[in-house]
Phi, psi and omega in degrees: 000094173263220154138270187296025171243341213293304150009300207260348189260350173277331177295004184100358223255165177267111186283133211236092162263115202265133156195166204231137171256147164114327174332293174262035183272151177263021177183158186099162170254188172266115164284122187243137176272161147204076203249157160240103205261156153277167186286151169155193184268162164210142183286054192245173172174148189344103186300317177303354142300331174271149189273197215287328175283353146275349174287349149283294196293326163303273234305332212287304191312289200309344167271340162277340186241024167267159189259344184159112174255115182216190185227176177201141171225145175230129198279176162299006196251293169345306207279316163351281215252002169236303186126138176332306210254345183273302149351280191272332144328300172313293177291350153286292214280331167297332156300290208303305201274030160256350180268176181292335191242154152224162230266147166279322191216153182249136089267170186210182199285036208037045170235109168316077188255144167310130170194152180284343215259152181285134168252142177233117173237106210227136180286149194063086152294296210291352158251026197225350190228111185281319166304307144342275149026272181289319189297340194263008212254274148012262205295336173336288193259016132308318196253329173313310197278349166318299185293352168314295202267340130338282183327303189293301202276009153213069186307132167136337202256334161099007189324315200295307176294009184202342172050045154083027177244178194244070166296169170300332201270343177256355180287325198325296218274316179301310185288321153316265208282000194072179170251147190270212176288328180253024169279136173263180196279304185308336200279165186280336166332307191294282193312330164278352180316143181280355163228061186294101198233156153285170185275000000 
């Protein structure tokens, strides 16, 4: 699946796919891709098409054959304190200002990010942009192991199973337990919990 690069890979240019996990979680932070590929075919494809071991097995591909790959994160204090989308801006230019190479052109997920570089932003990238794609592969299985690792260091809440979106079994846990640290605050989920203490 290439297709919005193919254009740009016959002009030469190095092409750069941005997509982000984590937007709508009530705990955690957002996570941003950033792959750059050479032209050709490649297997990557919507990570929420895949289940979670082939979205490993993508990634494993995608570190041996990207021309350069990196993430950018914006924590839950960050998405606080900015706003989702301002948020997820940040961890975009932060992956972008982490990869090795840089990019002639961006796409991305229908995200308008300030940039010097021509963008193309078109909603569902990830099913039109095999670099898309692989960045949503990227920040995915990037941020599961984040939420992994939540999970341990704030046990009762379940982040490995539910990675912080607001299933029933974690709104449950939000009401037992109050919000941890890595919650953000603003969502209103959060902000009502009933033993909502500052740290």
């Amino acid at each position: 699946m290439a297709g919005l690069e193919l254009p740009l890979w016959r002009d030469g240019l190095v092409v750069c796919g941005v997509d982000e996990a984590g937007r709508g979680a009530l705990a955690g932070p957002i996570v941003v891709g950033a792959v750059i590929l050479p032209p050709g075919p490649h297997p990557f494809r919507d990570s929420k098409a895949c289940p979670p071991k082939t979205r490993e097995a993508l990634l494993a591909r995608l570190e041996r054959t990207a021309l350069a790959y990196a993430v950018g994160v914006a924590e839950a204090g960050e998405v606080d304190a900015l706003g989702v989308l301002k948020a997820t801006h940040l961890a975009a230019h932060r992956a972008l200002a982490a990869l090795e190479a840089r990019p002639d052109h961006l796409i991305t997920d229908y995200l308008f990010l300030e940039t010097d570089l021509p963008l193309t932003a078109v909603p569902k990238a990830e099913e039109k942009s095999v670099t898309v794609a692989a960045a949503s592969i990227l920040a995915k299985v990037t941020r599961d192991r984040i939420m992994r690792e939540l999970d341990r260091a704030y046990p009762g809440y379940g982040f490995a199973q539910h990675k912080g979106y607001g299933t029933r079994a974690h709104l449950e846990a939000l009401a037992r337990l109050g919000p941890s640290p890595v919650h953000r605050r603003r969502f209103a989920p959060v902000a009502q919990a009933p033993l909502f203490t500052d740290p």
